[in-house]
N, CA and C atoms as a LAMMPS dump frame, in Angstrom:
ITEM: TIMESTEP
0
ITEM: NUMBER OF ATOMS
252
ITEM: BOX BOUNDS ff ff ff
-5.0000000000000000e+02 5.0000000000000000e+02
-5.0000000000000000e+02 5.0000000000000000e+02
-5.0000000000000000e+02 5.0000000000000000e+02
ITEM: ATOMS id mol type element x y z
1 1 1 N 144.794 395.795 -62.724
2 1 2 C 143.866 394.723 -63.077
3 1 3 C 142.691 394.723 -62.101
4 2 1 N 141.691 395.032 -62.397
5 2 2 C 139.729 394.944 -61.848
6 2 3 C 140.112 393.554 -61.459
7 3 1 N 139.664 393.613 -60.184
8 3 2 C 138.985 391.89 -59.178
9 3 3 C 137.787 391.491 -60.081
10 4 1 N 137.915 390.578 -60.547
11 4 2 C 136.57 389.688 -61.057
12 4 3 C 135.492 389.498 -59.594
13 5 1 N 133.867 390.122 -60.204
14 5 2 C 132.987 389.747 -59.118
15 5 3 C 132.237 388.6 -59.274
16 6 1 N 131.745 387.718 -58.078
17 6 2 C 130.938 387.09 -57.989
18 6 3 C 130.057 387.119 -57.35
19 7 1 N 128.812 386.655 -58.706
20 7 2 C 127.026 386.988 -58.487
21 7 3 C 125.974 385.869 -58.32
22 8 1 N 125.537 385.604 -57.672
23 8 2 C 125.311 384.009 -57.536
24 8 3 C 123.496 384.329 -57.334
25 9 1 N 122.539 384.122 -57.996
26 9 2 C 121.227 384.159 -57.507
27 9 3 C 120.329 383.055 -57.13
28 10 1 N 119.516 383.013 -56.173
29 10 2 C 118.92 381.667 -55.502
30 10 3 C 117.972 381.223 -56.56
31 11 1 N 118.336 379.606 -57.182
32 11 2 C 117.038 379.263 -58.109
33 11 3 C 116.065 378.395 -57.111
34 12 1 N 116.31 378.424 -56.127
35 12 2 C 114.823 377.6 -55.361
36 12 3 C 113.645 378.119 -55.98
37 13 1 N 112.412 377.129 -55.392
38 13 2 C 111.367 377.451 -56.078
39 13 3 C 110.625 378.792 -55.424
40 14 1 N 111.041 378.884 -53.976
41 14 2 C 110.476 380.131 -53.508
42 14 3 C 110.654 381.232 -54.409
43 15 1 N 111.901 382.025 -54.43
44 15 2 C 112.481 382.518 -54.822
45 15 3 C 112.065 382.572 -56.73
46 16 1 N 112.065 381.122 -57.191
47 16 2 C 111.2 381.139 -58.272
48 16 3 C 110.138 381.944 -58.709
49 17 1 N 109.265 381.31 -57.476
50 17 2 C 107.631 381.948 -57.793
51 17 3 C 107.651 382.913 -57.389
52 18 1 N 108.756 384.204 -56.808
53 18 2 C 108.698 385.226 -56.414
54 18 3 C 109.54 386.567 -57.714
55 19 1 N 109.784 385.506 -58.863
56 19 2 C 110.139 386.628 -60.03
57 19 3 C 111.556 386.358 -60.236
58 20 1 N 112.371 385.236 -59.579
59 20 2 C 113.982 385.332 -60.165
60 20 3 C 114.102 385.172 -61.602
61 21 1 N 113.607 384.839 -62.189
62 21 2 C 113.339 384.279 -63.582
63 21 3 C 113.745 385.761 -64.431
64 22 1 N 112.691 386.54 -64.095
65 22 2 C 112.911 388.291 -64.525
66 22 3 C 113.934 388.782 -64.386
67 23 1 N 114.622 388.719 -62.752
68 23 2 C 115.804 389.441 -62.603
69 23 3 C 117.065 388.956 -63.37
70 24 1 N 117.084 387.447 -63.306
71 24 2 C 117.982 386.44 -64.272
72 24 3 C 118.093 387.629 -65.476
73 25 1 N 117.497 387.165 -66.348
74 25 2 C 117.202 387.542 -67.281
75 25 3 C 117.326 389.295 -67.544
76 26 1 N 117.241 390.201 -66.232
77 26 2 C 117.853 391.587 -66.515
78 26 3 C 119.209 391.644 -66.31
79 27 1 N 119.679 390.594 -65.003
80 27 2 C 120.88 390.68 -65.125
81 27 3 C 122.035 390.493 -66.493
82 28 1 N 121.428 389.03 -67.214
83 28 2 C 122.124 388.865 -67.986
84 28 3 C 122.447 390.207 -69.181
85 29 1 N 121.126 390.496 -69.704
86 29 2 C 120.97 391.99 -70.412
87 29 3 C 122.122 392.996 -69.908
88 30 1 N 121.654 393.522 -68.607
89 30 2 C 122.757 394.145 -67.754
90 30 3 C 123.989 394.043 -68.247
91 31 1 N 124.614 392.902 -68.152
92 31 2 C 126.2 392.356 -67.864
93 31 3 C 126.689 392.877 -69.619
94 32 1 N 125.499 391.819 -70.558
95 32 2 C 126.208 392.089 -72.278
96 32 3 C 125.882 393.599 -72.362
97 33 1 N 125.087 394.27 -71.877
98 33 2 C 124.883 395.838 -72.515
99 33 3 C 125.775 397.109 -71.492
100 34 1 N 126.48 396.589 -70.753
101 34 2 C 127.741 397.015 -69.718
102 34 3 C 128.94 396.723 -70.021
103 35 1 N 129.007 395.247 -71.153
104 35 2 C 130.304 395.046 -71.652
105 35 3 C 130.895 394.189 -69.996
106 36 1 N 130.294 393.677 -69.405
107 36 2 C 130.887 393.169 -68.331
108 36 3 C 130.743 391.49 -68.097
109 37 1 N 130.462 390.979 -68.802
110 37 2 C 130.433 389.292 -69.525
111 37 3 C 131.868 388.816 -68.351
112 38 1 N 132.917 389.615 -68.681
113 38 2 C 134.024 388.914 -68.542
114 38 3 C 134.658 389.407 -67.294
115 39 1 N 134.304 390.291 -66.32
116 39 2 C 134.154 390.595 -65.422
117 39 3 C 133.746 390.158 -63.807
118 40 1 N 132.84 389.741 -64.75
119 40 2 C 131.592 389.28 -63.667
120 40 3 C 131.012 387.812 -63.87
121 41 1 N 131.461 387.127 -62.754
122 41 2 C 130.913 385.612 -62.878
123 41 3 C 129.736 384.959 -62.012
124 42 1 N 128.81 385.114 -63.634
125 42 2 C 127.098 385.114 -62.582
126 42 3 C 126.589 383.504 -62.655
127 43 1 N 125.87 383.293 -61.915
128 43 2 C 125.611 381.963 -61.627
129 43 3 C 124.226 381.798 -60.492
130 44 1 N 123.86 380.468 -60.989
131 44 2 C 122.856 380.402 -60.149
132 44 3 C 123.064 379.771 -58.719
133 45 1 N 122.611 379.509 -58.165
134 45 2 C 122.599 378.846 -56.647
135 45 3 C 121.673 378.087 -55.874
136 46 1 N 122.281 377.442 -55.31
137 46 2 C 121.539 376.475 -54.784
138 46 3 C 120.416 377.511 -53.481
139 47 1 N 119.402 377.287 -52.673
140 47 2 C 118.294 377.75 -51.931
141 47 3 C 119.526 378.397 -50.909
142 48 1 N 119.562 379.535 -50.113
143 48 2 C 120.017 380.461 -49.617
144 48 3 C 119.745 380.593 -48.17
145 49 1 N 118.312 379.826 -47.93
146 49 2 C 117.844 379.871 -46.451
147 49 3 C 116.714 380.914 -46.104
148 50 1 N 116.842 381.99 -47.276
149 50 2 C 116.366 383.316 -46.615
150 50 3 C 114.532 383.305 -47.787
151 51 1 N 114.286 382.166 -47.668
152 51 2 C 113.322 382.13 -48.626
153 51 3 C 111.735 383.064 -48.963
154 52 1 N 111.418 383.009 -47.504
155 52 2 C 110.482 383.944 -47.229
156 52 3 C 110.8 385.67 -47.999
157 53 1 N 112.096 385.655 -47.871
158 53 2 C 112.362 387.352 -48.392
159 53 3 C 113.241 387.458 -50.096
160 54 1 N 112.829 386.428 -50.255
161 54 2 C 113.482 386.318 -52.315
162 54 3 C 112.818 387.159 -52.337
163 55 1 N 113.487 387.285 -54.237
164 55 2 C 114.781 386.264 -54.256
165 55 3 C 116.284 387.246 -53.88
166 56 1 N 116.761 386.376 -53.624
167 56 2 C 117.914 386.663 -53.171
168 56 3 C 118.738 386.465 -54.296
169 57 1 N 119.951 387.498 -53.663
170 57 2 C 121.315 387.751 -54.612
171 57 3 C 122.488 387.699 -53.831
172 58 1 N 123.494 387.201 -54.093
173 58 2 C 124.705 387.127 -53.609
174 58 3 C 125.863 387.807 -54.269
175 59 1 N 126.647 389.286 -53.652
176 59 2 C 127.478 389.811 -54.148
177 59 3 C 128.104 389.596 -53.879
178 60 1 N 129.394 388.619 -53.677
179 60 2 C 130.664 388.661 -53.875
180 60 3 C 130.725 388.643 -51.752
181 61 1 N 129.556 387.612 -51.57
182 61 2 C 129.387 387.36 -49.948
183 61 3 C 128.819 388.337 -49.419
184 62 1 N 128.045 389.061 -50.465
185 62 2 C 127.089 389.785 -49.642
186 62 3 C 125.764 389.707 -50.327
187 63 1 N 124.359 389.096 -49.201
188 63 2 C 123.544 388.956 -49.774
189 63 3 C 121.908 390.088 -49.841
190 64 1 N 121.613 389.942 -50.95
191 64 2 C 120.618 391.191 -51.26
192 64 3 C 119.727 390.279 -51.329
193 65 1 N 118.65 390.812 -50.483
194 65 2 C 116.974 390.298 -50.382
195 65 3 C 116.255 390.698 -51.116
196 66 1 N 114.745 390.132 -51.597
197 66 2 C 113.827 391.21 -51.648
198 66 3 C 114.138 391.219 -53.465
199 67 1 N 115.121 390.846 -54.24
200 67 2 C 115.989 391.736 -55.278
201 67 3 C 114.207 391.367 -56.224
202 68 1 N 114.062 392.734 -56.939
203 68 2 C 112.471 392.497 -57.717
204 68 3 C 113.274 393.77 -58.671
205 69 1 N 112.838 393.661 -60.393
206 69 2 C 113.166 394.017 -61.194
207 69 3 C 113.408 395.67 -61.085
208 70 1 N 112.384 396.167 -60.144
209 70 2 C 112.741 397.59 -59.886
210 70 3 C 113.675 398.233 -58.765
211 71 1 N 114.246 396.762 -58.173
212 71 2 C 115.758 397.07 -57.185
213 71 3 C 117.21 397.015 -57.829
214 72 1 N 116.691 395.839 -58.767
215 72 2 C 117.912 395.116 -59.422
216 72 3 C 119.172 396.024 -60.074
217 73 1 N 118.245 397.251 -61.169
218 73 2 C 119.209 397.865 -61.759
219 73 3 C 119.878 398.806 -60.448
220 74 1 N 119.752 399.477 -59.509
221 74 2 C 120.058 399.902 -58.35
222 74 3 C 121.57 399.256 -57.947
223 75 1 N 120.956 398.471 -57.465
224 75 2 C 122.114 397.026 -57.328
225 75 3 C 123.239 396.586 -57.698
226 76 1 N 122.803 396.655 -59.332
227 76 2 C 124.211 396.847 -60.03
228 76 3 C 125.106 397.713 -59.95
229 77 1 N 124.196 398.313 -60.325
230 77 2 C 124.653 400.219 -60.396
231 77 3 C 125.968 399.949 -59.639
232 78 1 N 125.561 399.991 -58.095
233 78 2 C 125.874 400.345 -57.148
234 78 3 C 127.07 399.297 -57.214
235 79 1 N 126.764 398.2 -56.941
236 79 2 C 127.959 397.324 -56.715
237 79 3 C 128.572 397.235 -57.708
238 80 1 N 128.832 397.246 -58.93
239 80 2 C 129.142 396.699 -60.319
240 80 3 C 130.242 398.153 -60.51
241 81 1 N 129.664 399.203 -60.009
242 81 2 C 130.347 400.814 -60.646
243 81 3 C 131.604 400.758 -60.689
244 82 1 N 132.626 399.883 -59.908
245 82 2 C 134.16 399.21 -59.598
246 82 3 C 134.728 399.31 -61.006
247 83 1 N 133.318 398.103 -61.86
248 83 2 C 134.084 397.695 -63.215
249 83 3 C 134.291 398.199 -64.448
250 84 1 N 133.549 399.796 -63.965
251 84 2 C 132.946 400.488 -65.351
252 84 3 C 133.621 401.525 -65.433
């Protein structure tokens, strides 16, 4: 039995006006076109601290800075490859 991961991304407004909206939104794509819905429990989050360097992502207590639509699929890739 696969460990269920948890993905938590910062909705502050920094982080906002810095494109989470996009990555949201690839992630979700991501997860249904990976078949990993049920896997993976994504969620938003409260402000992270690290605001200056959004938006931020939280893997499963580990957090990714910086995350912008051309890191994101990387990201998964990388961390997610467990479930696939």
């Amino acid at each position: 039995m696969s460990q269920r991961v948890e993905m938590h991304i910062c909705l502050g407004s920094s982080c906002f006006s810095r494109g989470n909206k996009e990555v949201v939104m690839f992630i979700r794509e991501y997860l249904r076109k990976n078949h990993l819905e049920d896997k993976v429990i994504f969620k938003g989050a409260r402000c992270m601290g690290r605001c200056s360097n959004g938006p931020n992502l939280n893997i499963n207590g580990v957090i990714f800075e910086g995350v912008t639509i051309s890191k994101i699929e990387g990201i998964l890739e990388k961390e997610l490859a467990r479930l696939m």
